[in-house]
C-alpha positions as CSV (number, residue, x, y, z in Angstrom):
1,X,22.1,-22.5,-11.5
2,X,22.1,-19.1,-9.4
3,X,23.3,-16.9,-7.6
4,X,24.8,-17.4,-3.8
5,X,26.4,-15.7,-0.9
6,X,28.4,-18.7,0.0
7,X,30.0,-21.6,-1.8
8,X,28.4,-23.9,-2.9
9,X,29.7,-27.3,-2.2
10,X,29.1,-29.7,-4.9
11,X,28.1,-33.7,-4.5
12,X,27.9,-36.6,-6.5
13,X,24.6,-36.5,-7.7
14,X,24.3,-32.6,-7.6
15,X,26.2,-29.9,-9.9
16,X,26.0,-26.1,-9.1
17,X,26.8,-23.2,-11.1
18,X,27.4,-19.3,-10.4
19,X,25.3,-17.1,-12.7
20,X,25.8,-13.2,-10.9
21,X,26.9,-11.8,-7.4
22,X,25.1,-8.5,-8.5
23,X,21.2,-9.0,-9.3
24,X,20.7,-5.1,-10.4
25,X,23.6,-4.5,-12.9
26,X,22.2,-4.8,-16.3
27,X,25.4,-5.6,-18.2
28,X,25.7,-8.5,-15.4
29,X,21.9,-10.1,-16.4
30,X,22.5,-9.4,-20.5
31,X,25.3,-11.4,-19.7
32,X,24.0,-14.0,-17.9
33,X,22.3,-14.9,-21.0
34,X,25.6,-15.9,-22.2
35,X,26.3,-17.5,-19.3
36,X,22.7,-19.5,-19.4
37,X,23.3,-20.9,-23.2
38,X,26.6,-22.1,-22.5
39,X,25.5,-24.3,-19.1
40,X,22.6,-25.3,-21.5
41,X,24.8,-26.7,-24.2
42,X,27.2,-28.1,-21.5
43,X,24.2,-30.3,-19.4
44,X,22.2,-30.9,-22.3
45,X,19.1,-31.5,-19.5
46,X,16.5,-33.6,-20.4
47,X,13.8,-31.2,-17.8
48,X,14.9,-28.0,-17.6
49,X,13.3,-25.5,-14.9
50,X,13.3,-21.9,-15.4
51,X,12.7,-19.7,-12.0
52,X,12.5,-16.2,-13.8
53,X,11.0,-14.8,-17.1
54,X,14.4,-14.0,-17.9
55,X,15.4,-17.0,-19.1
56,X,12.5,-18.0,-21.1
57,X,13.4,-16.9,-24.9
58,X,16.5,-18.7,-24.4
59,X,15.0,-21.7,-22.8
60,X,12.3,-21.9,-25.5
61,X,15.0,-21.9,-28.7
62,X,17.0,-23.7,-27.6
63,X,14.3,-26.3,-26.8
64,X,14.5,-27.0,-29.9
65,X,17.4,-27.6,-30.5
66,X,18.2,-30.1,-27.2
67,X,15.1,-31.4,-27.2
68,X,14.3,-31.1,-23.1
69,X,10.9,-30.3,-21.3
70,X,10.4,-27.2,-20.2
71,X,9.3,-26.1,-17.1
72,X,8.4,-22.6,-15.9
73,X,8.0,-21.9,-11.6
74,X,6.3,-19.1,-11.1
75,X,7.5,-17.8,-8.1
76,X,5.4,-14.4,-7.9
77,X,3.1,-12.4,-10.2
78,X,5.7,-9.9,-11.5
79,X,3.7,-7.4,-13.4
80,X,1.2,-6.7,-10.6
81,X,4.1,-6.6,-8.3
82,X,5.3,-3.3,-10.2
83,X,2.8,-1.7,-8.4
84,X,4.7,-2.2,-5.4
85,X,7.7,-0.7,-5.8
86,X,7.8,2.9,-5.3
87,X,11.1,3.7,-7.1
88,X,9.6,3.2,-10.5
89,X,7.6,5.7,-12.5
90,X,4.2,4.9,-14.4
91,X,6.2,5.1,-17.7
92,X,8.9,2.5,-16.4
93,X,6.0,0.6,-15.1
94,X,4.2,0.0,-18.1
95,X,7.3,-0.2,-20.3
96,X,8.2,-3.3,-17.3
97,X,5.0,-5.0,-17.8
98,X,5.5,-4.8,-21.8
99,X,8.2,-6.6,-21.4
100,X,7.5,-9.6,-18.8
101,X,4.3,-10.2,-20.6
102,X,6.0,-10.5,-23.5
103,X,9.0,-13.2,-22.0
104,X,6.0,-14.8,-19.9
105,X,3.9,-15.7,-22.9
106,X,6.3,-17.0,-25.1
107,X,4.8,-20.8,-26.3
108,X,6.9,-23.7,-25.5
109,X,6.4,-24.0,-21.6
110,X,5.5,-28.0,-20.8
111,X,4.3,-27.2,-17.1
112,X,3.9,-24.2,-15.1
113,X,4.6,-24.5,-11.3
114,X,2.2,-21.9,-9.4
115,X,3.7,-20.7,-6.1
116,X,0.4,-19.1,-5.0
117,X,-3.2,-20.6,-5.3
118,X,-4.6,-17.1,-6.5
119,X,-2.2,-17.3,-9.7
120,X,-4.9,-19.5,-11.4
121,X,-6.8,-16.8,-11.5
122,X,-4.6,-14.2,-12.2
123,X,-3.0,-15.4,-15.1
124,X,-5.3,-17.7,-16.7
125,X,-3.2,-18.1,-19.9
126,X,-0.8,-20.4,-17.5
127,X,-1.9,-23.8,-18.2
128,X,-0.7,-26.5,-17.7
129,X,-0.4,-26.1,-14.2
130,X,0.6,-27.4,-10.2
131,X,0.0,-25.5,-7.5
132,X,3.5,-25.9,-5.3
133,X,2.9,-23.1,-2.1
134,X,5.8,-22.0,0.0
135,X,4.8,-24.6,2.7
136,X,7.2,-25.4,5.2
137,X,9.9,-27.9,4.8
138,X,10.2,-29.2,7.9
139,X,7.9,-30.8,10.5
140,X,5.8,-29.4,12.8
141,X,7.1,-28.5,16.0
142,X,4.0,-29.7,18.6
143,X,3.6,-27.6,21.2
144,X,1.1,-27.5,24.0
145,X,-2.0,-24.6,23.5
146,X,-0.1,-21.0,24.6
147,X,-1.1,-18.7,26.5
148,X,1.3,-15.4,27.3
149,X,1.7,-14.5,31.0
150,X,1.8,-10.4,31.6
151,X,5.8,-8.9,31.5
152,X,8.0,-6.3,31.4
153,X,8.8,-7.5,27.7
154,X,7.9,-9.2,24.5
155,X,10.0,-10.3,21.8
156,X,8.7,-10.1,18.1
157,X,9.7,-10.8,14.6
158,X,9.7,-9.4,11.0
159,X,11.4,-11.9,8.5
160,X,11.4,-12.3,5.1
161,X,11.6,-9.5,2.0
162,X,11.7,-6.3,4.1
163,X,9.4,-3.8,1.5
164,X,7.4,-0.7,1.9
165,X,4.4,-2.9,1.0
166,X,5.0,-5.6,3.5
167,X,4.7,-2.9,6.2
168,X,7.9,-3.3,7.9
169,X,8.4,0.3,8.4
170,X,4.5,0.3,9.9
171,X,5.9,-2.0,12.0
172,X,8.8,-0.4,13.6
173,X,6.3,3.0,14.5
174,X,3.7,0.3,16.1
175,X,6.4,-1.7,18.1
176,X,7.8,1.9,19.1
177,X,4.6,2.1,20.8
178,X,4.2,-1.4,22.3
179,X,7.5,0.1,24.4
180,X,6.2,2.8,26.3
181,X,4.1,0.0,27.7
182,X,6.8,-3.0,27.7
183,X,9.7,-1.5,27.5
184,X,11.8,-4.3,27.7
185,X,10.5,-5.9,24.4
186,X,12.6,-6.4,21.4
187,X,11.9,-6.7,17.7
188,X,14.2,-8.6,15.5
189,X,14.3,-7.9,11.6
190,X,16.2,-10.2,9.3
191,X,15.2,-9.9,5.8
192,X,16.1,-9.1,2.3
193,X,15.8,-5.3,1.3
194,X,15.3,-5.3,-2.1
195,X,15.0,-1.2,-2.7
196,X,18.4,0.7,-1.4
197,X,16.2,3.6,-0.6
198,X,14.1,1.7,2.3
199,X,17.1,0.3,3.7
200,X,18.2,3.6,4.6
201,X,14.7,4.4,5.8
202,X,14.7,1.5,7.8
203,X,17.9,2.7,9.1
204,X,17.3,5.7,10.1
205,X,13.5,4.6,11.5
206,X,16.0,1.6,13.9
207,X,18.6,4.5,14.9
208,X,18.7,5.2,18.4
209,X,16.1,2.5,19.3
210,X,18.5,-0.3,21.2
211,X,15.3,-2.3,21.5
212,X,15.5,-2.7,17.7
213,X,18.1,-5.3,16.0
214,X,18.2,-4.5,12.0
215,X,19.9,-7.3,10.2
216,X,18.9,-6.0,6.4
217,X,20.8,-7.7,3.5
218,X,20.8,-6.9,-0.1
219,X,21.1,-10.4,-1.0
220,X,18.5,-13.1,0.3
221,X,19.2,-14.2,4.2
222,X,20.0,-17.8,4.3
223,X,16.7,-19.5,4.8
224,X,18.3,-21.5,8.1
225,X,19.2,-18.2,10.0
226,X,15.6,-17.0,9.8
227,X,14.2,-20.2,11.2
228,X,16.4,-20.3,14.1
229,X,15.1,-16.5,14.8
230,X,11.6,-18.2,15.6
231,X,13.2,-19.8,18.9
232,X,13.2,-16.8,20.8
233,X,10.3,-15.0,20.1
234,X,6.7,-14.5,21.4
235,X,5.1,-12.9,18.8
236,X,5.8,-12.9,14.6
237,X,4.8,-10.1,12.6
238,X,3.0,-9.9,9.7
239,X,1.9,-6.1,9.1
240,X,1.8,-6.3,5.5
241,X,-0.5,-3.5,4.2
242,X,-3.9,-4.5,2.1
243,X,-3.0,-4.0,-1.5
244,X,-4.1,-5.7,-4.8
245,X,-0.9,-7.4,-5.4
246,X,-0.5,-8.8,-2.1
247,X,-4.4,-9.9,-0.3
248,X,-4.5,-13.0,-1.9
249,X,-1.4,-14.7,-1.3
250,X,-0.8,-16.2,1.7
251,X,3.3,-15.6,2.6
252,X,5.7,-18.4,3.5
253,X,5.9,-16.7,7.1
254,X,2.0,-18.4,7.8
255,X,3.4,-21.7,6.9
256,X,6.6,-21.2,9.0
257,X,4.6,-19.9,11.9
258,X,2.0,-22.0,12.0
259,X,4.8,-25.2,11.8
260,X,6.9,-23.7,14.3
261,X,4.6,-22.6,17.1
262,X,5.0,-19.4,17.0
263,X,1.6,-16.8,17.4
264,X,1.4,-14.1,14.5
265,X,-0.2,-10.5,14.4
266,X,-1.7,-9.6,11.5
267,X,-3.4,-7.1,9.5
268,X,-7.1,-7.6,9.2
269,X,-6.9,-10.0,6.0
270,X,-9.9,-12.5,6.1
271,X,-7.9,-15.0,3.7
272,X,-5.3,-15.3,6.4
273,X,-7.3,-15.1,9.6
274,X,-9.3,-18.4,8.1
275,X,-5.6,-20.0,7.7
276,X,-4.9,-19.3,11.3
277,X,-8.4,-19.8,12.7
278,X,-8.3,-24.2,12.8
279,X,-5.7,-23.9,15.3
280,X,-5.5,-20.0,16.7
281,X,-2.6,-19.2,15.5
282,X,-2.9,-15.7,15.6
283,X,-4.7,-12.2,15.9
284,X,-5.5,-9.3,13.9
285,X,-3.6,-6.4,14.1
286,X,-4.1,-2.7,13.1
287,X,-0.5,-1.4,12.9
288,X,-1.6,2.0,11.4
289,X,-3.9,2.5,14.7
290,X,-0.9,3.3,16.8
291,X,-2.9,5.4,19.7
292,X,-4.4,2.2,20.8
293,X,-1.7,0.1,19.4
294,X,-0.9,-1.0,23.1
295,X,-5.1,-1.6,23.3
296,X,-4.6,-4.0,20.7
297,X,-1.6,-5.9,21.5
298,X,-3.2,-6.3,25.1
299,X,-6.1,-8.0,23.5
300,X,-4.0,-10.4,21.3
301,X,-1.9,-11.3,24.9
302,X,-5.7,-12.7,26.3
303,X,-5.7,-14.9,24.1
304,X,-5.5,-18.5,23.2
305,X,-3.0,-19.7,20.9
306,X,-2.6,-23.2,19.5
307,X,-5.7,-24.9,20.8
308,X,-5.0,-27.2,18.1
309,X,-1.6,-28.5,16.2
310,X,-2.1,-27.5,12.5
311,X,-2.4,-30.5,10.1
312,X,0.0,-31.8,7.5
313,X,-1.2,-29.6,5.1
314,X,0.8,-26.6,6.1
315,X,3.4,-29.0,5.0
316,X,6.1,-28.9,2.1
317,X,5.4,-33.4,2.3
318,X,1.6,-33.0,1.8
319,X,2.7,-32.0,-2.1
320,X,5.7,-33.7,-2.3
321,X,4.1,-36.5,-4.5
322,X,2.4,-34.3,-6.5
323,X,5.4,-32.7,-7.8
324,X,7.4,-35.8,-8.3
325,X,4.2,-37.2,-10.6
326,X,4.2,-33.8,-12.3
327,X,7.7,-34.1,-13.1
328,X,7.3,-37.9,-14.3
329,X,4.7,-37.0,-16.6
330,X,7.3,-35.2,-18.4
């Protein structure tokens, strides 16, 4: 159950249902509530999954009442990301965090599902747990070890939430000056904006730049579209600035990359740059050191990339079992 841009087809052994086309109206998530107890009551599940805090004084009472297992994914650290977003105030901030805490450590969860490796850590409280990362789903595209010959352009990629944080703005300024030295580069951005505010930054920063395609959607980009971006490009992006909420994680775009062949710049975060390192799959990348941006980038074109195909453990597969055992057990 969720929300969609397109119709959903339904099969034999699958059933989906709408919840809300608009994920910021408050009237339209009080009453998804409704919305949620009356698919509960009509399913009966005997596992039931919960992908947001929202849900999880609901799930829980009616737990007992239908009796399932319940599990609870937890797809990001919500209260540290409230430091991320720039359009809330330190009073709406803490009265935020009151409130997930307070949904989030409700008793009655069976299993939690960690999307990041650092969430053991970070919420201690979680447990049971699984560790399920955003690993790729595919398999990995083997390509021969690459190595960039010097033109007149390069084509890169920003994919993926498009935030303040994740330095996609930076991004646009550095590539600005990658073109005074290649100006026949491009830079692709396909992505989620989830802040109204930066979309129109992001506008404006694109305007005038025909080197620059913005493809910035206030719903999530099907996942498909931003895998058939990688095709065409030399270079993917990842300029995500160093903050608390972020250095730990490593972001689905490593795991895409790193399956798909594709060479990523980076900022300067060690946890990454190990990831990469086995096979060279990428370079660190100051994108705030824009007068020798074009130094830089003409360092990451000497080099090596893919002396090595990544393993299987960049894989979606190499945890596969795992979760199906997990989800046995219950």
């Amino acid at each position: 159950m969720g929300f969609s841009q397109i119709p959903l087809k339904n099969y034999e052994d699958e059933k989906y249902y709408t919840s809300l086309s608009n994920s910021s109206s408050l009237w339209g998530r009080l009453f998804l509530q409704l919305t949620f107890i009356r698919v509960l009551s009509q399913v009966r599940p005997k596992i039931l999954i919960c992908c947001t805090y929202e849900y999880l004084p609901v799930a829980v009472f009616f737990k007992g009442i239908l009796g399932y297992k319940l599990v609870y994914d937890v797809q990001e650290n919500y209260v540290r990301n409230l430091d991320l977003n720039p359009d809330l105030s330190s009073d709406k901030k803490q009265k935020a965090a009151r409130l997930i805490r307070g949904m989030e450590s409700i008793k009655g969860v069976d299993l939690f599902l960690l999307a990041e490796k650092c969430y053991q850590d970070e919420m201690p409280d979680k447990s049971p747990f699984l560790i399920l990362e955003n690993k790729y789903a595919g398999e990995i595209k083997r390509v021969s070890s690459i190595i960039l010959t010097k033109k007149e352009g390069y084509n890169f990629l920003i994919s993926g939430t498009l935030t303040p944080a994740f330095g996609t703005l930076d991004a646009i300024y550095w590539f600005k000056e990658i073109l005074k030295e290649s100006p026949k580069s491009s830079l692709k951005i396909i992505g989620h904006c989830t802040l109204p505010s930066f979309q129109i930054e992001l506008e404006k920063a694109c305007k005038n730049t025909t080197q620059i395609q913005l493809n910035a959607s206030d719903l999530p980009v099907p996942h498909e579209e931003i895998i058939a971006e990688y095709s065409s490009v030399d270079f993917a992006l990842l300029p995500y600035q160093n903050r608390e909420a972020i250095k730990d994680k490593i972001p689905t775009k490593l795991f895409e990359s790193a399956a798909l062949g594709v060479p990523v710049l980076i900022g300067g975060n060690p946890k990454w740059l190990d990831f990469l390192s086995p096979f060279s799959g990428g370079f660190p990348i100051d994108f705030f050191d824009l007068p020798n941006a074009t130094i830089q980038f003409q360092a990451a074109l000497k080099k090596e990339y893919f002396t090595q195909i990544p393993d299987d453990t960049i894989l979606w597969k190499s945890q596969h079992e795992d979760f199906i055992s997990a989800i046995a057990s219950l």
